[in-house]
C-alpha positions in Angstrom: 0.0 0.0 0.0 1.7 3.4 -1.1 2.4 6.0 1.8 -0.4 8.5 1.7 1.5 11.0 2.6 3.5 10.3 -0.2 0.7 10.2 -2.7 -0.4 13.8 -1.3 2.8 15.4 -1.7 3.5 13.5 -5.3 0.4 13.1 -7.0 1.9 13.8 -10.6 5.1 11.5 -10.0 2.6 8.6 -8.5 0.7 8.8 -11.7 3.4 8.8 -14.1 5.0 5.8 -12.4 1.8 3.7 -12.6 1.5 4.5 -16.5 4.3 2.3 -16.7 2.6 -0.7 -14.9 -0.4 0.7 -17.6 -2.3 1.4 -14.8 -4.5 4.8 -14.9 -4.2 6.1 -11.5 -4.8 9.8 -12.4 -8.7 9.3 -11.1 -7.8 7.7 -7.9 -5.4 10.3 -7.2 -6.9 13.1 -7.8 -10.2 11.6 -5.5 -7.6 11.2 -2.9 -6.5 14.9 -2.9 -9.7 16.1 -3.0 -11.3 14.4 0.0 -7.8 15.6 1.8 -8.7 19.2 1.1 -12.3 18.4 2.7 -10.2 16.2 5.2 -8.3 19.9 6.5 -11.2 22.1 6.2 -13.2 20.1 8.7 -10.4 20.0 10.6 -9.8 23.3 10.7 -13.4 23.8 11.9 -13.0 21.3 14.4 -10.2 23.3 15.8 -12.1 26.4 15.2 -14.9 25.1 17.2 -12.6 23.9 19.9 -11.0 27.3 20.4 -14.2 29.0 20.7 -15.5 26.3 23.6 -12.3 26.5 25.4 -12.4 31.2 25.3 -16.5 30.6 26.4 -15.6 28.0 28.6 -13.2 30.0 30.4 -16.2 33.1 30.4 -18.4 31.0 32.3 -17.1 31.2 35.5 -16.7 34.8 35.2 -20.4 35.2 34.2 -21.1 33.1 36.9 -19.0 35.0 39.6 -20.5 38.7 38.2 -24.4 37.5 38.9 -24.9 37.2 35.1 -26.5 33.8 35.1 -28.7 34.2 32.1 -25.9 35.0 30.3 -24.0 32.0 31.2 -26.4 29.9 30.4 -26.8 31.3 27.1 -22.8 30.5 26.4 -23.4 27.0 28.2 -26.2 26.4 25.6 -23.6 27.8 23.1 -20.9 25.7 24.3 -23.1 22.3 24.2 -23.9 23.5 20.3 -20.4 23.4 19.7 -19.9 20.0 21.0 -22.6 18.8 18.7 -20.9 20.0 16.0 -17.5 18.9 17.0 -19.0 15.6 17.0 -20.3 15.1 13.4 -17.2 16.8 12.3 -15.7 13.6 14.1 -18.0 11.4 12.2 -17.5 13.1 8.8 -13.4 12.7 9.8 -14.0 9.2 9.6 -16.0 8.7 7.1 -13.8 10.6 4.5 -10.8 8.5 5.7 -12.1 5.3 5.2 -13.5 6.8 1.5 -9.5 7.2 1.2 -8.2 4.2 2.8 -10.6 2.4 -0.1 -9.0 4.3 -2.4 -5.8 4.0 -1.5 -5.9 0.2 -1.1 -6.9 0.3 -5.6 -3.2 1.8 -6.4 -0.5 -0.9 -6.8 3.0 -0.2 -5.8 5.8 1.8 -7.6 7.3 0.0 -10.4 11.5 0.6 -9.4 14.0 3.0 -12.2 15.2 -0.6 -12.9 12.0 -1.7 -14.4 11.6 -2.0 -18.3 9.0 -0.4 -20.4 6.8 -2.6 -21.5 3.0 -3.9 -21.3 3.6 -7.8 -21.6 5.5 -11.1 -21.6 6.9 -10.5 -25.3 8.7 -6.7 -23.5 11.0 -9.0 -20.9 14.7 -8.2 -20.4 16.5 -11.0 -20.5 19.5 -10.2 -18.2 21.1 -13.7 -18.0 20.7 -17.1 -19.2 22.9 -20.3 -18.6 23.2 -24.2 -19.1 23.0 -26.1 -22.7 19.7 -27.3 -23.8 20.2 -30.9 -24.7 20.5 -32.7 -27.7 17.3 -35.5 -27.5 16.8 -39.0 -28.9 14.4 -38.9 -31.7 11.0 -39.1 -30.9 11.4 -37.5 -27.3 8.5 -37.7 -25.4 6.5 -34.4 -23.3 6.2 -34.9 -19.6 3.0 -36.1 -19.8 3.9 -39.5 -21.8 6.9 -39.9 -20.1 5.0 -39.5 -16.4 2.6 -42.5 -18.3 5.3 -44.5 -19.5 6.8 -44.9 -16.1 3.7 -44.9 -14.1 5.2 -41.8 -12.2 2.7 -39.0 -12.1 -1.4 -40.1 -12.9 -3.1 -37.6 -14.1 -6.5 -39.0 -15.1 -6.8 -40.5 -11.5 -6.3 -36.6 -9.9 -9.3 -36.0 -12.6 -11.4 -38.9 -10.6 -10.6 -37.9 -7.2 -10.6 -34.2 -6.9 -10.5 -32.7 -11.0 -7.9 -31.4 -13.7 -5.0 -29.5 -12.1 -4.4 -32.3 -9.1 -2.4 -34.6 -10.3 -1.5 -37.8 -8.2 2.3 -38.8 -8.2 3.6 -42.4 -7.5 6.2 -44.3 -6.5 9.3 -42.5 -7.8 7.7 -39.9 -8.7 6.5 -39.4 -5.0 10.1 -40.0 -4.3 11.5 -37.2 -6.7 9.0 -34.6 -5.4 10.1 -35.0 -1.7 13.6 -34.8 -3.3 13.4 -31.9 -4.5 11.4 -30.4 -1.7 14.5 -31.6 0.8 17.2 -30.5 -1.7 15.6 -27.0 -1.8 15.0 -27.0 1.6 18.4 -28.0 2.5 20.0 -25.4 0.4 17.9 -22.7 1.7 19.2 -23.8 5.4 22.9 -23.7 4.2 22.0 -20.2 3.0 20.8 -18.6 6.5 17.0 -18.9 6.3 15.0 -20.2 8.8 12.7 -22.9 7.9 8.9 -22.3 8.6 5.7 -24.7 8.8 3.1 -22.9 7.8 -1.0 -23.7 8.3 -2.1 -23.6 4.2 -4.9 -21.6 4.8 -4.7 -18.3 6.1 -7.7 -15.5 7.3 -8.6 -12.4 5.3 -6.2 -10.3 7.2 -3.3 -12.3 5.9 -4.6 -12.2 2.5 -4.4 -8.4 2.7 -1.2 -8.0 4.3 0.6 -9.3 1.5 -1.5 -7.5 -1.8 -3.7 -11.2 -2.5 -6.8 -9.5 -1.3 -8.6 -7.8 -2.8 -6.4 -7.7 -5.9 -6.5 -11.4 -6.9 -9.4 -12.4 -4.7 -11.3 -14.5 -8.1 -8.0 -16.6 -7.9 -7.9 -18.5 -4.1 -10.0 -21.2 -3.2 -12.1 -19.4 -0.3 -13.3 -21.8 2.5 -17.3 -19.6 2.9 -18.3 -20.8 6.0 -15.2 -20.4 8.1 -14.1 -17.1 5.9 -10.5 -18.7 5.5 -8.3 -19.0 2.2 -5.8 -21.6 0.5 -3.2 -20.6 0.4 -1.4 -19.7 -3.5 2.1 -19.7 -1.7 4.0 -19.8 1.3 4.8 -16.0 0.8 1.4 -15.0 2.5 1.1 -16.9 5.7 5.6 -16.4 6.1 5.1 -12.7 5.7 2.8 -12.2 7.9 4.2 -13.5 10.8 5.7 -10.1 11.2 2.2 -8.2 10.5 1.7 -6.0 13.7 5.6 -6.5 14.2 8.3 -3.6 15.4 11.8 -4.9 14.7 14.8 -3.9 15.9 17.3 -2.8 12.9 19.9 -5.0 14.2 18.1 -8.2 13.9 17.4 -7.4 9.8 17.5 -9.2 7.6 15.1 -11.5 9.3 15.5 -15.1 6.4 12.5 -17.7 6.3 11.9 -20.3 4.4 9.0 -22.8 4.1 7.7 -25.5 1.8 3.9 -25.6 1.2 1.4 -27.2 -1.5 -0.2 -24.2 -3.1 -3.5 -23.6 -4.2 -4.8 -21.4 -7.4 -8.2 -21.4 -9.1 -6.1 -20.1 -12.5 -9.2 -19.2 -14.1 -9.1 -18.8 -17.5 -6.5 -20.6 -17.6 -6.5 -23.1 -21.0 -5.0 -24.3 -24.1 -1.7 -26.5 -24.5 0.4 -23.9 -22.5 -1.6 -25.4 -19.3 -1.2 -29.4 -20.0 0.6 -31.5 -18.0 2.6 -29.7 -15.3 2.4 -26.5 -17.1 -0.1 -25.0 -14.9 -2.0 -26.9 -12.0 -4.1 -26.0 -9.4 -2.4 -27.5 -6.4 1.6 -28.3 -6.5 3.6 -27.9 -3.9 7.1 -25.3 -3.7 10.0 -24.3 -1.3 9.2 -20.4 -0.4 12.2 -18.0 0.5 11.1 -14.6 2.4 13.4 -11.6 3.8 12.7 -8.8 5.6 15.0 -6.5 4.8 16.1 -2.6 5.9 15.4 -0.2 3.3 18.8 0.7 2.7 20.1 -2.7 1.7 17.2 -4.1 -0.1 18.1 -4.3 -3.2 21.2 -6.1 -2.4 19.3 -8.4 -0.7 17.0 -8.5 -3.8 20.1 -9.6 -5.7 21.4 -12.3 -3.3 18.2 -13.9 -4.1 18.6 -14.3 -7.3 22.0 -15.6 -6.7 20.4 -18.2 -4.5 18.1 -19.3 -6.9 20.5 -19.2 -9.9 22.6 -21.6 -7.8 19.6 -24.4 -7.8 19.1 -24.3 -11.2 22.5 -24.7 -12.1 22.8 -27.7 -9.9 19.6 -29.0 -11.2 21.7 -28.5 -14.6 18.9 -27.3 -16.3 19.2 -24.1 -18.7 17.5 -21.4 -17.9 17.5 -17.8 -18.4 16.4 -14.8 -16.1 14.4 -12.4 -16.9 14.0 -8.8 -15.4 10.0 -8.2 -15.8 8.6 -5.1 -17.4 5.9 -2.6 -16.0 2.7 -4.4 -18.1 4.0 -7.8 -16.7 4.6 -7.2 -13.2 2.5 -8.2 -9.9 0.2 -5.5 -8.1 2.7 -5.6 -5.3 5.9 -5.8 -6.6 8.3 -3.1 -7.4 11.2 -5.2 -9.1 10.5 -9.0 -10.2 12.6 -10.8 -11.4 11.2 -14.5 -13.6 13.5 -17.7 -13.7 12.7 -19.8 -16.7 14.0 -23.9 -17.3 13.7 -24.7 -20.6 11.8 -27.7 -21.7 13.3 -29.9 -24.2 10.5 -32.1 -25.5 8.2 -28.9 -25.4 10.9 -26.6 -26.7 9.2 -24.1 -24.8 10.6 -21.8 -21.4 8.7 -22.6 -18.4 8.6 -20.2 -15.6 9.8 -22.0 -12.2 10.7 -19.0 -9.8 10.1 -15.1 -9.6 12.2 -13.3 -7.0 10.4 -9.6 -5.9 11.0 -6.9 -4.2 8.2 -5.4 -2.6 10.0 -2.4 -1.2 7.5 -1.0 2.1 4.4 -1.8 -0.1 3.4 -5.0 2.0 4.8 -3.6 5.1 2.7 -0.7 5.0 -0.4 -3.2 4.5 1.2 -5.3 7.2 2.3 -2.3 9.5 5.7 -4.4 10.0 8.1 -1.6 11.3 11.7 -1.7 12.8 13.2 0.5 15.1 15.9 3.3 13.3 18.8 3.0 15.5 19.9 6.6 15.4 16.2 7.9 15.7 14.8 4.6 17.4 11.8 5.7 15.9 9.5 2.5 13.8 10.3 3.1 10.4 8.2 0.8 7.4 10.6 -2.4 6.4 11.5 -3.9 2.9 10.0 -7.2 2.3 11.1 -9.9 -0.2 10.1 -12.9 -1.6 10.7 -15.8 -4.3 10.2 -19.2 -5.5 13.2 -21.4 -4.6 11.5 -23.2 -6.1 8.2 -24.5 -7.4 8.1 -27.8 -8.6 5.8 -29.1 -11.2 7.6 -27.3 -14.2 10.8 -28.5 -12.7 9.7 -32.0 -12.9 8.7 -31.3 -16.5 11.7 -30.0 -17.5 13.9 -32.6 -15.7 11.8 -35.7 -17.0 12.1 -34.2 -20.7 15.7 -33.1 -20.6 17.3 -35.9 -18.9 15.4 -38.8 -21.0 17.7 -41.8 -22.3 16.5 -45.1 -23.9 17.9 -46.4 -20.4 15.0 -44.2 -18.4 15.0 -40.6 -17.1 18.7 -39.6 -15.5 18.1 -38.2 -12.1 20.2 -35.3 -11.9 23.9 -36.0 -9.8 22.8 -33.4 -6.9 19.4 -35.4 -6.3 20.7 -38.8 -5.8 21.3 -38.6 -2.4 17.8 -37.5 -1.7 16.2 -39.7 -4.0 17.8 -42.9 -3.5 18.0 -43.7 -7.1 20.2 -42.9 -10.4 17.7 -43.5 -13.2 13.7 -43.7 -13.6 13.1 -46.9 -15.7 
């Protein structure tokens, strides 16, 4: 949520930064500044009002002491008028605040200088790409045949228990999915974070805190009767274990991570982009979180991306990186940066991570604060997040890049928490 006072004092500068996420904030903005001008007039006849109570107030007693009881009560009677006023100023007060809170809550965050111009996918900077993409045997099979072949991921039986987008995986497929769960989890311990174990649904406050709510409200599975959400990743209920949180600048950068399954409606969501592993409703990923100080966030932004390039490499898959421009960024985000595995069999990239940086956005939503040292006064916090990582487009890519006429090579880093060499 953007600082209001902020907005107030840069209403141009707010709007030209949100043309470049092609949002139109001009209306919002201009609403905002308007009801702050009604704001500080009733104010100022609040205070008016108050003045005048306190000066008649203070003739009162005077009136009183001189015998000139008729014309005290005549300023008492004046004085209780004033109160009455003073009060539905009070109620007006609030009532034009929470037209602005409502308003405020519409404008997404600041896209950062970094960002490219840009309204979609096709506008991406690619800012770094690595690995070979293999050479395969002819007639390489997609994912989807492969997971059939080997009996390793059952598609048509998620379809019979619960409905597309919930696939069932089994045997080593089971056993390559809690691989890469513990290999990412692992890594992320060697890196600092502390590992979380989050509940996978979460309450509307939560859902605010971190942009999901209202913004992409049509996209979680809500629970109606106890008012509770799925989760769509770890990043919601992580970040707001600090929501209502003061922090003390020493202690930053505070480092979580947390696997999860993940729930999404993806509505609208068809075509043969979405088959297979492409794009399911529930799948399961290894969340990192940071909350950062202001000053070193974006150095924290890019150790990150460091972190996640190193998992990919080990994974040896290629993959590029892709700095997101203004048309394809998030609501909350003010830097995002995509991760994409390419598919072999598909010859398509897949996206398996984006790293953000949310700036104060979500902290301001959250109210998470730490103390300034020099000023020790609660200043609004950087927060962070990324994918390290989610898993079904891994999968894809590893069971189409690694396939032999011996069976699918598991990848050198993931024997050990596999327990195998080859799916055959």
């Amino acid at each position: 949520m953007l600082n209001l006072k902020f907005i107030q004092d840069n209403p141009e500068l707010v709007i030209a930064k949100l043309k470049r996420k092609h949002f139109d904030a001009a209306g919002i903005v201009n609403q905002i500044t308007e009801l702050y001008r009604q704001k500080n007039q009733l104010q100022n006849k609040a205070d008016q009002g108050k003045a005048e109570m306190n000066k008649i107030s203070g003739e009162v007693g005077l009136l009183m002491r001189q015998g000139k009881k008729e014309e005290a009560e005549i300023a008492k009677t004046r004085t209780a008028e004033i109160k009455e006023s003073i009060k539905q100023f009070d109620i007006d007060f609030a009532a034009i605040e929470e037209q602005v809170y409502q308003l405020q809550v519409q404008l997404p965050n600041l896209p950062a200088d970094l960002v490219p111009d840009g309204r979609g996918a096709a506008d991406n900077l690619v800012v770094k790409s690595g690995g070979e993409i293999p050479a395969l045997p002819e007639k390489a099979l997609p994912h989807w045949d492969l997971a059939a072949k080997y009996n390793i991921i059952d598609f048509e039986l998620g379809v019979k228990l619960t409905g597309a987008g919930f696939p069932v995986y089994r045997g080593k497929g089971a056993q390559l999915q809690r691989a890469l769960i513990n290999f990412f989890l692992a890594e992320a311990s060697k890196a600092g974070y502390e590992e979380i174990q989050p509940p996978l649904m979460v309450n509307e406050a939560s859902g605010f805190g971190t942009g999901q709510l209202p913004d992409k409200e049509g996209q979680m599975y809500h629970a109606t009767i106890d008012n509770l959400y799925l989760i769509p990743t770890a990043e919601v209920p992580v970040t707001n274990i600090y929501r209502d949180v003061i922090l003390e600048a020493r202690d930053l950068p505070m480092k979580n991570t947390a696997y999860s399954a993940c729930f999404r409606r993806e509505a609208g969501s068809y075509g043969k982009d979405v088959r297979g592993l492409n794009r399911l409703h529930q799948f399961d990923k290894v969340e990192i979180v940071q909350i950062a100080h202001p000053d070193k966030s974006y150095e924290t932004l890019e150790d990150m991306v460091k972190h996640v390039t190193t998992l990919v490499e080990k994974l040896e898959l290629p993959y590029r990186i892709l700095r997101l421009c203004g048309g394809d960024m998030s609501f909350t985000s003010a830097l995002t940066y995509d991760f994409e595995v390419f598919s072999a069999a598909q010859k398509m990239w897949l996206e398996v991570s984006s790293v953000s940086n949310f700036e104060s956005f979500q902290a301001n939503r959250l109210k998470l604060r730490y103390r300034d040292e020099a000023t020790k006064k609660p200043q609004l916090a950087h927060t962070l997040n990324g994918s390290a990582l989610a898993l079904p487009r891994i999968v894809a890519a590893l069971l189409e890049n690694n396939q032999t006429a011996e069976g699918i090579k598991i990848p050198e880093v993931l024997v050990p928490y596999c327990g195998f060499e080859v799916i055959c």
